[in-house]
VOMAR-199631 format. One record per residue: residue number from 0; residue in three letters; y, z, x of N, C-alpha, C, CB in turn. Coordinates in nm, 2 decimals, decimal comma, always signed. Each point is the difference from the previous one (the first is absolute). Glycine has a CB too. Layout:
N
  resi  resn    n_yy    n_zz    n_xx   ca_yy   ca_zz   ca_xx    c_yy    c_zz    c_xx   cb_yy   cb_zz   cb_xx
   NUM   ALA       Y       Z       X       Y       Z       X       Y       Z       X       Y       Z       X
...
//
This chain:
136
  resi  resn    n_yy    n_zz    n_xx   ca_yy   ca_zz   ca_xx    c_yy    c_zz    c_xx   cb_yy   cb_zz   cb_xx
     0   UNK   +1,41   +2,38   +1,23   -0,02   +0,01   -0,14   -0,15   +0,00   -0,03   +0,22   -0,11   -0,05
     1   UNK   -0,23   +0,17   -0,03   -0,16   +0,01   -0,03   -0,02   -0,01   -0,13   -0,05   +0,14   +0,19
     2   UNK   -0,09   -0,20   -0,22   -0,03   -0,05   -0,15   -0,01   -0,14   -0,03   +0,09   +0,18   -0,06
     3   UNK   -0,03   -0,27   +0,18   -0,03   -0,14   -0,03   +0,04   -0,09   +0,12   +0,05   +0,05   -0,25
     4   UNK   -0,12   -0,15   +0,23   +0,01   -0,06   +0,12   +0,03   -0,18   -0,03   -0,18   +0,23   +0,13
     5   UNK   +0,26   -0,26   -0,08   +0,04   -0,13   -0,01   -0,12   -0,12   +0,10   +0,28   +0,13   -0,03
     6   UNK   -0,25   -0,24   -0,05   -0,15   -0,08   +0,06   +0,11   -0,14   +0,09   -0,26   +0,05   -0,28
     7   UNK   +0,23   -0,12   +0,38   +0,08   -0,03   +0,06   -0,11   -0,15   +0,02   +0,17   +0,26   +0,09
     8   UNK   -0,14   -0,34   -0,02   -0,07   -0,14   +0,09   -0,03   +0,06   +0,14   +0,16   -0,22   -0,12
     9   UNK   -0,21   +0,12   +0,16   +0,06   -0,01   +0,18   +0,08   -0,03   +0,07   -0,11   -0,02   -0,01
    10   UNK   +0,20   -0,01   -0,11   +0,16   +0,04   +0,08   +0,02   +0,11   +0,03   +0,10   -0,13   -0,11
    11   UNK   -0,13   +0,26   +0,06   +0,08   +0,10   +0,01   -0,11   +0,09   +0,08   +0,16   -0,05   -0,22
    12   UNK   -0,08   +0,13   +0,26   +0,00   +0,15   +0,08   -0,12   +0,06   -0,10   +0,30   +0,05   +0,09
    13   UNK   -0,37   +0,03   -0,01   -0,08   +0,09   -0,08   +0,05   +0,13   +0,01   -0,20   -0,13   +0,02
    14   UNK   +0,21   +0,18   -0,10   +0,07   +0,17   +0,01   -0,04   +0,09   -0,11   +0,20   -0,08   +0,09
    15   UNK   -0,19   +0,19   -0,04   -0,07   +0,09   -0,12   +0,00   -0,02   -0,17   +0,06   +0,14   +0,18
    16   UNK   +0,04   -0,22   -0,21   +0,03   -0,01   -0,17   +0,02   -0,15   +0,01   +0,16   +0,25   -0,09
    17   UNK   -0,19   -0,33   +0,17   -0,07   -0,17   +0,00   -0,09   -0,02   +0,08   +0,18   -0,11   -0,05
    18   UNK   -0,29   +0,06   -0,10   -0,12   -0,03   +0,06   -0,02   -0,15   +0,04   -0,08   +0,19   -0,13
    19   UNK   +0,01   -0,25   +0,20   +0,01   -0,13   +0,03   -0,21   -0,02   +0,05   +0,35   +0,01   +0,10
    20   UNK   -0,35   -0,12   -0,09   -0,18   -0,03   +0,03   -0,01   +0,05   +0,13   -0,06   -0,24   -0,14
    21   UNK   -0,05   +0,27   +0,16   -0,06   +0,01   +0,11   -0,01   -0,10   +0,10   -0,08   +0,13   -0,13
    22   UNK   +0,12   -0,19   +0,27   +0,01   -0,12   +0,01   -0,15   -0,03   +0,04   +0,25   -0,02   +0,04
    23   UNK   -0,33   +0,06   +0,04   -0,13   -0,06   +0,03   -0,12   +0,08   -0,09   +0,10   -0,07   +0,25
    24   UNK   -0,12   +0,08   -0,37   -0,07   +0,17   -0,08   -0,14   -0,01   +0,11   +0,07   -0,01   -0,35
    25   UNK   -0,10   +0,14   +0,40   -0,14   +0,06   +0,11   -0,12   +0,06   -0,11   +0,18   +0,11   +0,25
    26   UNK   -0,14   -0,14   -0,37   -0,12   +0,08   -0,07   +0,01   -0,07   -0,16   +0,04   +0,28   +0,16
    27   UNK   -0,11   -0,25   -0,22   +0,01   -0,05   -0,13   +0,12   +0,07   -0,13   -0,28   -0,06   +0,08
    28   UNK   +0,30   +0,21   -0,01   +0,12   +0,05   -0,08   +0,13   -0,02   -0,01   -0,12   +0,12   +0,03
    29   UNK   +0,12   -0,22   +0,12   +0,15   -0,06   +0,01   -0,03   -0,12   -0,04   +0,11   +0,11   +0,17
    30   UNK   -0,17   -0,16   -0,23   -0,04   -0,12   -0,04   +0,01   +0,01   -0,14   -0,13   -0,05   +0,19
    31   UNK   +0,06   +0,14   -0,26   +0,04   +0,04   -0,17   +0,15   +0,04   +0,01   -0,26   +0,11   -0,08
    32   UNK   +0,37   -0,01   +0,19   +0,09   +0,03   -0,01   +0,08   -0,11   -0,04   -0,05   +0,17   +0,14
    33   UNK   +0,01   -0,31   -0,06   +0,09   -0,10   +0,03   +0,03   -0,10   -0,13   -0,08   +0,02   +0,26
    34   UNK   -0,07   -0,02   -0,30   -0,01   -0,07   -0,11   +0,11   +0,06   -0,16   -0,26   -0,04   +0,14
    35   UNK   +0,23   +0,19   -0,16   +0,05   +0,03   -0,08   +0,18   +0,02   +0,04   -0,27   +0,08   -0,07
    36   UNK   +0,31   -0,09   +0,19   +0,12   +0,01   +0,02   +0,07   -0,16   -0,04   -0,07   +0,20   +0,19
    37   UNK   -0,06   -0,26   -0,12   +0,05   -0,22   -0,07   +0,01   -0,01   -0,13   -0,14   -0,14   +0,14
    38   UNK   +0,06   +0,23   -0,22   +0,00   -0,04   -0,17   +0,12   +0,03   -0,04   -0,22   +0,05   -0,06
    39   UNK   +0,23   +0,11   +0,10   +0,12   +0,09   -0,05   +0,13   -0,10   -0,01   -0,09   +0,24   +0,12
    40   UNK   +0,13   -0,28   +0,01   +0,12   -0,06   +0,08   +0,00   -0,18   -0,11   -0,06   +0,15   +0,34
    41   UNK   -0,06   -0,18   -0,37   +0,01   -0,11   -0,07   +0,08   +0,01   -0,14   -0,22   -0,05   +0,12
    42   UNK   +0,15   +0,15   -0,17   +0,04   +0,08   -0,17   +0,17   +0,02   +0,03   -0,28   +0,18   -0,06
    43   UNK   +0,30   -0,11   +0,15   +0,15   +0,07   +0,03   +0,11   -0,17   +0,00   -0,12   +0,28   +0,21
    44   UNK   +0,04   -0,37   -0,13   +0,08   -0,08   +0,02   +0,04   -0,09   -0,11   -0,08   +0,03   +0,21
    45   UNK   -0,02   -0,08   -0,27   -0,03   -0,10   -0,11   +0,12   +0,12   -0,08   -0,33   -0,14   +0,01
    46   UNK   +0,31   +0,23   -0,09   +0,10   +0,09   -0,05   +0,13   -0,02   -0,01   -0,15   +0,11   +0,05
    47   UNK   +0,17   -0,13   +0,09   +0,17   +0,01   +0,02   +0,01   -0,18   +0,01   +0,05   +0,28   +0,17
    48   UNK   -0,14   -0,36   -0,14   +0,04   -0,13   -0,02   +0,02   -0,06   -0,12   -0,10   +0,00   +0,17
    49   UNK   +0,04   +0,08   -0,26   -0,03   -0,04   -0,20   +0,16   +0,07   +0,01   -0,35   +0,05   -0,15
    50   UNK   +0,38   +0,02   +0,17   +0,17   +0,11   -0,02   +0,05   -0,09   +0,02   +0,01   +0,23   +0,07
    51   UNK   +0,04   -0,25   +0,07   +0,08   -0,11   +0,07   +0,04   -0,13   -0,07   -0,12   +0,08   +0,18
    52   UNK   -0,03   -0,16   -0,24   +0,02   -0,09   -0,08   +0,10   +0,03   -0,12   -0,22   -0,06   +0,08
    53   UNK   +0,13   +0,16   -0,09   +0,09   +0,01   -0,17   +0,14   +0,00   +0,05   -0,17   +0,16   -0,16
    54   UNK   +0,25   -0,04   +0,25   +0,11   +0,01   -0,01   +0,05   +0,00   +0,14   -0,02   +0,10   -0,21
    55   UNK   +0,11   -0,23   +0,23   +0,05   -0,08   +0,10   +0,11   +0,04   +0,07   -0,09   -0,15   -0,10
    56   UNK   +0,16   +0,28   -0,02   +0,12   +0,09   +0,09   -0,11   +0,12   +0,12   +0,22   +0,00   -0,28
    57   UNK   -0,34   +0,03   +0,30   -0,03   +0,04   +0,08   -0,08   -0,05   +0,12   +0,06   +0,11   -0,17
    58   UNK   -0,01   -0,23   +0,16   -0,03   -0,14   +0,19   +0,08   +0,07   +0,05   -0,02   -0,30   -0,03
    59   UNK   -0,06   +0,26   +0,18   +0,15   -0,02   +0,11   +0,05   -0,10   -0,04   -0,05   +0,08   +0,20
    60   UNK   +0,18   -0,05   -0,11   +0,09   -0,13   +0,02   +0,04   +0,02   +0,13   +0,09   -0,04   -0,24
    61   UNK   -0,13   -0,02   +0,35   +0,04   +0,01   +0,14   -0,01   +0,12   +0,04   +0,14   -0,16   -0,02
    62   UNK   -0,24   +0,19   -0,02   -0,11   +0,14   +0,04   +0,05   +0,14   -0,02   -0,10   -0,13   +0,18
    63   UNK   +0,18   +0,12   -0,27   +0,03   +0,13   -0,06   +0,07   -0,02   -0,15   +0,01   +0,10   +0,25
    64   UNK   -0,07   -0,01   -0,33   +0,03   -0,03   -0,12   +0,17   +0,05   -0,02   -0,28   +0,03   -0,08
    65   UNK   +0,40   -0,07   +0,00   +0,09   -0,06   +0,04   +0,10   +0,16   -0,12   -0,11   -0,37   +0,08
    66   UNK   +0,07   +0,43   -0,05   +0,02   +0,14   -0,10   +0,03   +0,10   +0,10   -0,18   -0,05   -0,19
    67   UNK   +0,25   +0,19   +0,12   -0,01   +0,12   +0,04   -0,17   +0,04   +0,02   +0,25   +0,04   -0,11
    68   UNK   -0,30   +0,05   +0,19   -0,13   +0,11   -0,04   +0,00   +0,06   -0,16   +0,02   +0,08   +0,27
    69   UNK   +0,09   -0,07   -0,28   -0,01   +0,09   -0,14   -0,02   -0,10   -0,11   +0,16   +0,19   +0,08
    70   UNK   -0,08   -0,32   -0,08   +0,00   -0,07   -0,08   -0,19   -0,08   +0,00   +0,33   +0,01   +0,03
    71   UNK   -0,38   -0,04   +0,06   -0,11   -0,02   +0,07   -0,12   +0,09   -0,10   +0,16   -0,04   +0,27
    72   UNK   -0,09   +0,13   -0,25   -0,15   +0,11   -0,05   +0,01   +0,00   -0,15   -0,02   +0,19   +0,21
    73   UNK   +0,17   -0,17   -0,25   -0,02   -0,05   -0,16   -0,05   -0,08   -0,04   +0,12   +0,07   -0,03
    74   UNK   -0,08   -0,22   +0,10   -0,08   -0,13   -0,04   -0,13   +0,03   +0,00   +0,14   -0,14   +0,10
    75   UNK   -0,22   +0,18   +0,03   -0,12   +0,05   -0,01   -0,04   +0,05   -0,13   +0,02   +0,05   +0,24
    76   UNK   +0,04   +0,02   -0,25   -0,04   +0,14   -0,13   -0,07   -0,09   -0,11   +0,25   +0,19   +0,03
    77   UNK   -0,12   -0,25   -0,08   +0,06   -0,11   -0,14   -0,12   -0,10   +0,00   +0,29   -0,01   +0,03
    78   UNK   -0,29   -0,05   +0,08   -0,12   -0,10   +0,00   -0,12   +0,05   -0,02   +0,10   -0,11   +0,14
    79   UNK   -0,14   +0,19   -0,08   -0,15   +0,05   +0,01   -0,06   +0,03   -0,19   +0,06   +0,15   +0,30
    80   UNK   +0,06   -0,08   -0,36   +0,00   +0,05   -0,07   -0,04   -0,14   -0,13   +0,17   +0,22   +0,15
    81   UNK   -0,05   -0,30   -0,13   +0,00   -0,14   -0,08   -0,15   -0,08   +0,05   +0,32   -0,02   -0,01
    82   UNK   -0,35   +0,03   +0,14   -0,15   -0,08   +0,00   -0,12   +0,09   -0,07   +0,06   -0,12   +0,26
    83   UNK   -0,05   +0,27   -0,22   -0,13   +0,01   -0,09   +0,02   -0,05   -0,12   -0,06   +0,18   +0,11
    84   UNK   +0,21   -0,17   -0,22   -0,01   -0,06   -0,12   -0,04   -0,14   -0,05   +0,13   +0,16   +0,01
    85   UNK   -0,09   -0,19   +0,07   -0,11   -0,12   +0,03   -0,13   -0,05   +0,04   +0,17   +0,00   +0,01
    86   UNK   -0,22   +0,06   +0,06   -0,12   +0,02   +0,04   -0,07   +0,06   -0,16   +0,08   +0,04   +0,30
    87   UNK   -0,02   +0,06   -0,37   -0,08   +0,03   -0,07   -0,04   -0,09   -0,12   +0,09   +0,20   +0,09
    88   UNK   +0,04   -0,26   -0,10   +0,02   -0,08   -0,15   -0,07   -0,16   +0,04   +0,28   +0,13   -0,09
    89   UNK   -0,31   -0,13   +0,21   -0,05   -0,12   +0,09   +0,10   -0,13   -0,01   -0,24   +0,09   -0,04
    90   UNK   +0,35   -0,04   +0,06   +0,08   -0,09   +0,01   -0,03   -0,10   +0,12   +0,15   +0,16   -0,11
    91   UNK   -0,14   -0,28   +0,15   -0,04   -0,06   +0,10   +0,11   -0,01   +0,06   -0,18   -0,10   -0,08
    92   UNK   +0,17   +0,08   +0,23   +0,06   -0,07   +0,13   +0,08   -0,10   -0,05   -0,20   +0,04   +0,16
    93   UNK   +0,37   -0,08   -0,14   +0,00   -0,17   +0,00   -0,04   -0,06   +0,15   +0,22   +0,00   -0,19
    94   UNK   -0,27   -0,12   +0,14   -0,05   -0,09   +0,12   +0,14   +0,02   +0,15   -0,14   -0,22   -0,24
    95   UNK   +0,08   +0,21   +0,33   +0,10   -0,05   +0,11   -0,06   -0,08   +0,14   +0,13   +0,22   -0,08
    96   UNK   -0,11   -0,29   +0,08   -0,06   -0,10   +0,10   +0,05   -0,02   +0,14   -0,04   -0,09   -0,19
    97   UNK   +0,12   +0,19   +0,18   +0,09   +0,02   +0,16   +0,00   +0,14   +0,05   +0,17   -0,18   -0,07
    98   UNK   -0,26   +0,27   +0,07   -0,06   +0,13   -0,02   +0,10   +0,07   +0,18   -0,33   -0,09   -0,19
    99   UNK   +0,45   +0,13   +0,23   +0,07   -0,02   +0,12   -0,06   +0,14   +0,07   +0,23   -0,17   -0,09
   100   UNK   -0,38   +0,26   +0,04   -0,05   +0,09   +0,01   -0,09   -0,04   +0,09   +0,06   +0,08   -0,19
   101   UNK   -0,06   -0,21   +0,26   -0,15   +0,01   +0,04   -0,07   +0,05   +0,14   +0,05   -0,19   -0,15
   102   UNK   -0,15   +0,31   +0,18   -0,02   +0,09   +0,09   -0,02   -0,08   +0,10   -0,08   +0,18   -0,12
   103   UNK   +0,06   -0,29   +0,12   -0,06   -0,10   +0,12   +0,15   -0,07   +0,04   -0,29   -0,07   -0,12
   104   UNK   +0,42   +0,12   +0,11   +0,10   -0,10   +0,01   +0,00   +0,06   +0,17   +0,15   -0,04   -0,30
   105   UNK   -0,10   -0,08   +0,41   +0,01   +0,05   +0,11   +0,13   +0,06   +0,07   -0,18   -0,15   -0,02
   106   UNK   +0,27   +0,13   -0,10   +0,12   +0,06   +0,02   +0,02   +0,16   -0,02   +0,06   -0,23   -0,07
   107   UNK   -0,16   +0,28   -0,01   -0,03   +0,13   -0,04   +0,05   +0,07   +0,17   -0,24   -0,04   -0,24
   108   UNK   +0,31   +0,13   +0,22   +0,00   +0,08   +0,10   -0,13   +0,13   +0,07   +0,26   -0,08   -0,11
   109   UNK   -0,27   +0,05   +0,19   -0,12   +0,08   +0,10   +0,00   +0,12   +0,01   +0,01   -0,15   +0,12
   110   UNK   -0,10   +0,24   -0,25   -0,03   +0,12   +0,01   +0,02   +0,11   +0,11   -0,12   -0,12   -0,12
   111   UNK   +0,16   +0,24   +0,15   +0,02   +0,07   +0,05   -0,13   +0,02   +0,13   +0,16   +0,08   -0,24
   112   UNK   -0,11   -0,06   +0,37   -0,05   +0,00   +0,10   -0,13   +0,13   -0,05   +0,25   -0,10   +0,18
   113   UNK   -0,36   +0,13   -0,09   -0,10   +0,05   -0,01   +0,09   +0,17   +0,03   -0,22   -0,24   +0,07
   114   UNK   +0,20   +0,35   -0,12   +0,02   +0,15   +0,08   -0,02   +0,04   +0,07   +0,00   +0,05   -0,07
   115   UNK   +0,04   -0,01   +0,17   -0,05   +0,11   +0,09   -0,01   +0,13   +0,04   +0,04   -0,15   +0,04
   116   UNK   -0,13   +0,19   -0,02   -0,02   +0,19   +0,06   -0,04   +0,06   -0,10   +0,18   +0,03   +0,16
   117   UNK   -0,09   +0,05   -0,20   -0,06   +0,14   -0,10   +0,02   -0,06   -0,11   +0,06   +0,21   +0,12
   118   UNK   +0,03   -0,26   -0,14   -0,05   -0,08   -0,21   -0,13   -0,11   +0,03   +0,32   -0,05   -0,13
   119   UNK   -0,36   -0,03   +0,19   -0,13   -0,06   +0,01   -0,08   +0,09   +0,01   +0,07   -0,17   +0,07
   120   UNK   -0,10   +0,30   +0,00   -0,11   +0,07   +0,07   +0,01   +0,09   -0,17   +0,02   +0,00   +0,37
   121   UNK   +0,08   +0,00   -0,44   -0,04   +0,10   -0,13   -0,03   -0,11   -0,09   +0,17   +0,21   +0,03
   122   UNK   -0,17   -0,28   -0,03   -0,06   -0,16   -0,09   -0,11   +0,01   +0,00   +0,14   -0,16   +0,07
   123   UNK   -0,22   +0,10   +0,05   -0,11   +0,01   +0,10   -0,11   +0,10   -0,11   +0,17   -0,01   +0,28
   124   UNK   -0,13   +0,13   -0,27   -0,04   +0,12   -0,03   -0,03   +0,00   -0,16   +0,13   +0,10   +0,22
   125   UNK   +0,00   -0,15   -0,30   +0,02   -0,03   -0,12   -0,15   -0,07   -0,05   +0,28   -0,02   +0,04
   126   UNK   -0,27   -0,10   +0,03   -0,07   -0,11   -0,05   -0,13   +0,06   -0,01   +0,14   -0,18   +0,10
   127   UNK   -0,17   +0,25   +0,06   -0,17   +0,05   +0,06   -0,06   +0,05   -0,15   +0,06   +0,12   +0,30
   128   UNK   +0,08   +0,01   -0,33   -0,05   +0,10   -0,10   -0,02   -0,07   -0,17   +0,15   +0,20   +0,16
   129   UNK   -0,07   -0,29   -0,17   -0,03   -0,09   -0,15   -0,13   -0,09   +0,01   +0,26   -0,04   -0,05
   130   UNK   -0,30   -0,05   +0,14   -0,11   -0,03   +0,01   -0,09   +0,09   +0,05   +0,09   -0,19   +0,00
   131   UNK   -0,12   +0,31   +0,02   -0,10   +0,10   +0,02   -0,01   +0,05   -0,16   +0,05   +0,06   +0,27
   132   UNK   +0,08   -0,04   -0,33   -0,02   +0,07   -0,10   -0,08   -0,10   -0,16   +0,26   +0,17   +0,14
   133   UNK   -0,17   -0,34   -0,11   -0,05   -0,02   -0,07   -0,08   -0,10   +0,00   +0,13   +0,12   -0,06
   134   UNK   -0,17   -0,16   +0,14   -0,09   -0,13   +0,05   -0,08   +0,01   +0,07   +0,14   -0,10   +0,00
   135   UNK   -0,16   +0,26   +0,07   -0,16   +0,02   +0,04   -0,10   -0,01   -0,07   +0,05   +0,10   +0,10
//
């Protein structure tokens, strides 16, 4: 697919349509790459954690949310829809002090093994050409 590319951790595989940091950056362009990839990934996250809060039918529950797909993406839909209205009207957050979201939990299950061969070597390539294009 082309036109967008998904931003990932170091958990994940790098592949042509997920981008992930550079792990050791050799130059200062993977170094601005990396940075602006950490901001992005911050914004993206915080986002879905402010959602989450708000609406608690879309947690896991024993690591998969407890729905059809279809039913899943409507929720998605409905929610997104109901937080911007809120967001706009500035409705606030209610408090929660038991937040069961938390990225640091050690029970979280262990990201997807690294790729190999030709989806990494077209990653690779991905990445070269975005930080050439826009971080030189």
């Amino acid at each position: 697919m082309k036109g967008f590319h998904f931003l990932g951790d170091s958990g994940y595989p790098l592949e042509p349509n997920l981008m992930v940091q550079v792990g050791q950056p050799a130059n200062a362009a993977e170094g601005r790459y990396n940075t602006s990839l950490k901001k992005t990934r911050v914004v993206v996250e915080q986002t879905i954690g402010i959602w989450k809060a708000r609406f608690k039918c879309v947690h896991q529950k024993g690591g998969t949310l407890s729905y059809t797909p279809l039913k899943c993406g409507k929720m998605a839909a409905a929610t997104f829809l109901l937080h911007n209205y809120c967001r706009r009207r500035n409705i606030p957050l209610l408090e929660d002090p038991d937040d069961p979201d938390d990225p640091d939990d050690p029970d979280d299950p262990d990201p997807a093994p690294a790729a190999a061969g030709a989806r990494l070597a077209a990653g690779q390539a991905r990445r070269r050409q975005i930080i050439q294009e826009y971080f030189s």
